[in-house]
N, C-alpha and C positions, 0 to 999 in steps of 0.2 A: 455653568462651568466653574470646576475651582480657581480662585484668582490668586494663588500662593502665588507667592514671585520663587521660591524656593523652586528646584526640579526635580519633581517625582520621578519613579520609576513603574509607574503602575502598567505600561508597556510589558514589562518583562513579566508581571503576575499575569497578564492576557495571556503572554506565550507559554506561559506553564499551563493556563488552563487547553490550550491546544495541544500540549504537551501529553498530559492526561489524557484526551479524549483520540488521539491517535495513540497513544498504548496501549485502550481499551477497545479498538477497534482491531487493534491485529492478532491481540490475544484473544479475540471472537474468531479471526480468523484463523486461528489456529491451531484450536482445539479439534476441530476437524482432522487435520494431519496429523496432528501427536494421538490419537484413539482411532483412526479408522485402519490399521496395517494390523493391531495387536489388540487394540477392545469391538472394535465393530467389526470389523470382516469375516471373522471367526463365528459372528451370529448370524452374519445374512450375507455368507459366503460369496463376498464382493471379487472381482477380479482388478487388477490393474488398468483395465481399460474402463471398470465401473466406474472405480474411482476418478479418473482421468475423466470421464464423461459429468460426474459430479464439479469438480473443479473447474474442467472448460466449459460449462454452462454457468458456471458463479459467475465466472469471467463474462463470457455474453452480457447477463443479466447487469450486473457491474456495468460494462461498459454502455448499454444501451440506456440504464439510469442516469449515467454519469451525464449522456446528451443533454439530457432535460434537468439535469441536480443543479448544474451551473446558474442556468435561467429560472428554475422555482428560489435559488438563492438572494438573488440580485432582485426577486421579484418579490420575494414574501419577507428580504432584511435579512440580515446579519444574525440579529439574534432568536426570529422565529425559527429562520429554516435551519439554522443547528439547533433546534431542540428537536423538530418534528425528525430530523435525522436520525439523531442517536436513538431518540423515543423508537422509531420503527427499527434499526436493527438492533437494538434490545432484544424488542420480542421477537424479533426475527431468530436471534441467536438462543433464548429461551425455548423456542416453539423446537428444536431439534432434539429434543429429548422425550418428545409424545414419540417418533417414528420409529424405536423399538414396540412402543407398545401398537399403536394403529398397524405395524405388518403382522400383528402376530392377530391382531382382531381380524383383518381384514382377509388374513389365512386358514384363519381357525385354528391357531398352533398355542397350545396350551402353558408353554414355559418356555426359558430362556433355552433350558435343558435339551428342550426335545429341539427348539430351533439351530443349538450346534450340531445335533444329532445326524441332522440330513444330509444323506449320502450325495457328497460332491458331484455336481452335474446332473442329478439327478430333473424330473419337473419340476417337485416342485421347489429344491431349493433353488432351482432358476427363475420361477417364479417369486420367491422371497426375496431374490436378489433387484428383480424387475421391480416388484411393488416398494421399497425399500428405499432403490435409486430416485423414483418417484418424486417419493413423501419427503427424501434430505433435498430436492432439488427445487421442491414448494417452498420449503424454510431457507435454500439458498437464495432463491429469487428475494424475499423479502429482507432476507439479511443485506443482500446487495443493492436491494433499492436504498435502502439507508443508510450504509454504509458510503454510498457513491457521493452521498453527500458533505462528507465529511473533507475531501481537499479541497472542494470550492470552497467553502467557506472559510476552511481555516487560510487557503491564498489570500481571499478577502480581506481578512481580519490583519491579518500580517502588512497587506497595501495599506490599510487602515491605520494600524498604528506603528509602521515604522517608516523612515524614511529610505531610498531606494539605496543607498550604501550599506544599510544596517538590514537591509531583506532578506538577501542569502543567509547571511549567518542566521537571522531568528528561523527561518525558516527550515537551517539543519537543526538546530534545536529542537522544533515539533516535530519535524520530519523521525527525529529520534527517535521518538515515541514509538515508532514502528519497532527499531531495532530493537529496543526496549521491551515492548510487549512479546518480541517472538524474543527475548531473552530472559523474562519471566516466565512466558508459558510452558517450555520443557521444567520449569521447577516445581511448577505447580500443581498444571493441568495433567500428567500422570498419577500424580501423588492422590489427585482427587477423584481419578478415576478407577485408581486400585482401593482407597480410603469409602468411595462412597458409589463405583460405578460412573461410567461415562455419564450415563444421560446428566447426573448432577452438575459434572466439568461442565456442560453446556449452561444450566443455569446459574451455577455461582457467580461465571467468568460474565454472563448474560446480564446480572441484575449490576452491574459496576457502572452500566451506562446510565440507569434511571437515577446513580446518587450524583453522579455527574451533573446531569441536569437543576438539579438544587444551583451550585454554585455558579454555573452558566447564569441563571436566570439572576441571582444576587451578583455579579461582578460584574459584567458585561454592558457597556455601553457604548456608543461608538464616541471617539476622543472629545472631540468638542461640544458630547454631555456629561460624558461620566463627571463625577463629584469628585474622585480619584487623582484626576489627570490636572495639575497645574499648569497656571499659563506660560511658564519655562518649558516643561516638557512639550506642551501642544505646538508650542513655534519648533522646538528640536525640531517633533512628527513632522510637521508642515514645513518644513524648508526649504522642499522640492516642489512648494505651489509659487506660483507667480503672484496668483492673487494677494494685497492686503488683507487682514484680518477680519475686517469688516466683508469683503468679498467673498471671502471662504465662508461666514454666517450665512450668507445669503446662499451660497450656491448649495448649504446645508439643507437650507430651507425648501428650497425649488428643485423638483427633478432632475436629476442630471441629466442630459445626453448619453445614450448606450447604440453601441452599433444592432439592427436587427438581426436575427439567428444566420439567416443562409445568406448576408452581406458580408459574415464575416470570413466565408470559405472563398472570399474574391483577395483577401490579401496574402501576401508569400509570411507575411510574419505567421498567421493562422497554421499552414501548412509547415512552415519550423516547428511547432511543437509538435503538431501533429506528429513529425517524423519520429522527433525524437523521443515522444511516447510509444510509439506504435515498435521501434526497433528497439526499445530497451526496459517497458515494463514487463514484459513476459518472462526475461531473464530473474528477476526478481521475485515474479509469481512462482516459476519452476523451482526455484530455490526453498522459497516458501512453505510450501506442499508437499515439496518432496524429498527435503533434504532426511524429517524422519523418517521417511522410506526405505531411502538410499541407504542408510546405517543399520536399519532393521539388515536388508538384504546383506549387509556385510557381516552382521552376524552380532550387530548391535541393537537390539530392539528398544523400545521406550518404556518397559517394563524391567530395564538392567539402570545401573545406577552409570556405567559408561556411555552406555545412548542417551539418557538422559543431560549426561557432561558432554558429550561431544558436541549437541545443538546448542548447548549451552553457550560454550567456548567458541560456536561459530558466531553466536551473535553475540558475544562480547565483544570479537573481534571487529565486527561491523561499525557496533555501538560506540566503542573508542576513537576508532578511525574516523568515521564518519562523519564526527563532530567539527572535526577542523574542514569539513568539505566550503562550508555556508564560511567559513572566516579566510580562505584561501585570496577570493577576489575583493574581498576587503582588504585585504592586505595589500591588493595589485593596485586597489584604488589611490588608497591614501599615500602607501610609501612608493610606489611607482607614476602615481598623477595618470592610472589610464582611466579613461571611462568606463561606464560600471556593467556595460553590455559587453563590450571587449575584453574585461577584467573576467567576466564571469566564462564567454567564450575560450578564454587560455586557461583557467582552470579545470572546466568541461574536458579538455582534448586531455591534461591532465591526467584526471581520471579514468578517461576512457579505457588507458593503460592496462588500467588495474584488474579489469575483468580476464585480459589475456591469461591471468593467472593459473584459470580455469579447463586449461589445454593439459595442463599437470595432474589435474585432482586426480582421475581414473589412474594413470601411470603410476603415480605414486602410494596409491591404496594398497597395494599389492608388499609395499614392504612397512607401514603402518595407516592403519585408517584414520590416525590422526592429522597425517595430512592432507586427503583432503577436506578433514571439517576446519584449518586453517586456510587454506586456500579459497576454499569459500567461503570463509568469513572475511576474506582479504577482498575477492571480485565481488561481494554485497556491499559491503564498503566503499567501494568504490560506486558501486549502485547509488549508494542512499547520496552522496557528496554529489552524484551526478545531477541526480532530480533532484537535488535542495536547491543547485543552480536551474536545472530548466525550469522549475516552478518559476523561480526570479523573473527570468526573462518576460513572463505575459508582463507582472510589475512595470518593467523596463518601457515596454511599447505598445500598452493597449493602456484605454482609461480605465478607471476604477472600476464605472460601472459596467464595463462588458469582462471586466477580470475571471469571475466565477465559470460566465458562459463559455471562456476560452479553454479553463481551466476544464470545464466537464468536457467539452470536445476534446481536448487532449487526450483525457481518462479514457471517453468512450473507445477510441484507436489504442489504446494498452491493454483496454480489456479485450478487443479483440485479436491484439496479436497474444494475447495470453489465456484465449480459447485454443489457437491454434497452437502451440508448446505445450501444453498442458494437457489436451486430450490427443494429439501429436504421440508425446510420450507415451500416456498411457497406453494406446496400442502398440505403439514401437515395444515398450518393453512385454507387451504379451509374447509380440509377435517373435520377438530377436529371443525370449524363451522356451517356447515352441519349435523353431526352427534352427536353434545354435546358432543363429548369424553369426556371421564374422567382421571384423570390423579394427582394421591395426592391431592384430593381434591378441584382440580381447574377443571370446566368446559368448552369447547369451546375455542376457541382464549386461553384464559390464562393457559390453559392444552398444548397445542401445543408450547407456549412461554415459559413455565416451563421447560420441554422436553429439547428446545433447549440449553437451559441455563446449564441448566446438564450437555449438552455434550461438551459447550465448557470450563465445570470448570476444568473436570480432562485432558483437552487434554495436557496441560504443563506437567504435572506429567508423563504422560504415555511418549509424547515426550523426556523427557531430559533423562527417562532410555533407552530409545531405543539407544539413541546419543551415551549415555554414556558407553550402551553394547556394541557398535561398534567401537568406541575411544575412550578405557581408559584413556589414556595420550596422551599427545601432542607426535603426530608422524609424522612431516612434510613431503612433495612429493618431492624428490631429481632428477632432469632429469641428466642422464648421459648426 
């Protein structure tokens, strides 16, 4: 350990490297949605409910890694299991650019040419569509197994090197990296799609995690080795341990104490995240996916330089916002004196606000479709500020070492309410297409978009009572 007396800041290069590697995680995530409405569906004449069935099995997949991501984290370290992570949705995200070509071998369709050719509904382009959905849901699965690994760890790393007043905030910082990369990707990943073809979007955007890994494996160490980390800063990190210094070596040295997996669905604090994953990561995944959809269908597609701005301008607006979510209950801490559970709780309710914005978006389309890509970049913002605090909280009330495990249980309950919105939608809007639904006034497509908007305004609200009926107050998990 470095013995400067001087106080580093090598904490805050840790959270840029998380910073990075959730940017390059969502811009894996998102090349899918900026090329599948206007470069891919047009070759393997997908429907809304294909795509909807791509997305909500991501989710599944996602959520059902996430179980197990937590516990291979906490089990294989800090800095193996974020390699083996990113290393596998890499090539996860790589590997979706052979599935133009394997449906066309696996069809016998000779060019690109003849496969737009085929007559809509026809067999076999429903069969092209079949085999198609397949082969992206093979590379989804594996994108998602690595990718699911990516917030345990970085929650980890964050327990790891910051102290519990200073969590939230670092934590909207990397958490940014989200907003970040879906606000990169509209500038990009079209440009590279129309420049060089989809399939490339998937590998340029694919090969970002392998250089990643270079500086993971040179930077990263946990505090009380790294050579980086002075012993001013390591007492800052550690102020929140009871133990002396000498104590803290030891308890380095020797295994910690973790709770086992299905012990930890016996406590209410478990089930608070739980909630508050499960009623408000779907909102964020809809957003995700389908907000270049939603603008294609308005008559802005990702192939115009205004679709391309509009998603833009919606994650900038997240990206700004968002930032002061993690510095909110800091604020509550220090110049209020509230505790750092409570503080983050009255910021949470906060936010929750902000989603309601989202009851407007559909209404107000109608006299510019710039409002609702501010509005929802107003109720994603409020999104991302929400989850940089509910990440916090495991910090708050579980030990270190079952952080990640709680952390993936969480996820696996957001990825499943975000199979259900996700593939929800996509049939609602075949369906509300097909039949004109009706729906306050709006017809078709923008009936079915109303609908969904709806449900992710009040999902914060219902979410933070649920949390809040579970964990009145800060009640942390003491291991004998």
């Amino acid at each position: 350990m470095n013995q400067m007396t001087k106080k580093t800041n090598w904490r805050w290069w840790i959270c840029l490297l998380l910073f990075v590697a959730t940017t390059i995680n969502y811009m894996d995530r998102q090349v899918l949605s900026l090329t599948w409405k206007d470069y891919i569906a047009p070759e393997f004449h997908w429907t809304d409910s294909d795509y909807g069935t791509i997305t909500g099995f991501f989710s599944i997949f996602y959520a059902v890694a996430s179980l197990f991501a937590g516990r291979f984290v906490d089990w294989m370290g800090t800095k193996k299991g974020y390699l083996w992570a990113i290393f596998v949705w890499s090539v996860g995200a790589c590997m979706h650019a052979g599935c133009g070509w394997a449906t066309m071998h696996i069809e016998g369709i000779e060019s690109i040419e003849a496969l737009k050719a085929l007559e809509a509904g026809s067999q076999v382009a429903l069969a092209v569509a079949t085999v198609s959905v397949w082969l992206f849901l093979v590379c989804r699965a594996i994108l998602a197994l690595g990718e699911a690994g990516n917030f345990p760890a970085a929650i980890k790393v964050t327990a790891e090197y910051f102290p519990k007043k200073d969590r939230a905030y670092a934590t909207s910082l990397f958490n940014a990296g989200s907003s970040v990369g879906a606000l990169a990707a509209p500038l990009s990943i079209p440009i590279l799609a129309d420049a060089f073809g989809w399939e490339m979007a998937f590998i340029i955007i694919g090969v970002l995690g392998f250089a990643w890994m270079f500086f993971w494996i040179y930077m990263y160490e946990k505090p009380q080795q790294s050579k980086h980390v002075s012993a001013a800063e390591l007492e800052y990190i550690l102020q929140d341990e009871k133990n002396s210094a000498a104590e803290e070596k030891k308890d380095v040295e020797k295994k910690e104490k973790t709770i086992p997996f299905f012990q930890c669905f016996r406590y209410r604090q478990t089930w608070s995240f739980i909630s508050g994953k499960f009623f408000t990561d779907g909102v964020w995944w809809f957003y995700l996916f389908w907000a270049p959809a939603y603008f294609s269908e308005c008559g802005y597609s990702m192939q115009t330089t205004t679709g391309k701005m509009l998603v833009f301008v919606l994650y900038l607006i997240v990206t700004i916002v968002s930032i002061g979510g993690g510095y909110l209950p800091k604020l509550f801490v220090e110049k209020r004196g509230m505790e750092p559970y409570a503080g983050r709780m009255l910021a949470m309710l906060i936010f929750a606000f902000f989603p309601l914005f989202a009851l407007f978006a559909q209404p107000l389309q109608g006299i510019s479709v710039w409002f609702p890509a501010i509005i929802i970049g107003l109720a994603g913002a409020g999104h991302q500020a929400w989850s940089a605090n509910l990440f916090s909280t495991i910090g708050d009330m579980f030990p270190k070492s079952t952080i990640a495990t709680i952390t993936g249980i969480g996820t696996m309950a957001g990825g499943i309410a975000s199979f259900l919105i996700n593939k929800g939608a996509g049939v609602l809007f075949d369906y509300a297409a097909e039949s004109q639904m009706s729906f306050m006034g709006f017809v078709g497509k923008p009936a079915g978009y109303f609908i969904i908007f709806c449900i992710c305004a009040v999902a914060y609200l219902i979410a933070w009572t649920v949390m809040k009926t579970l964990v009145p107050k800060h009640k942390p998990i003491v291991l004998d």
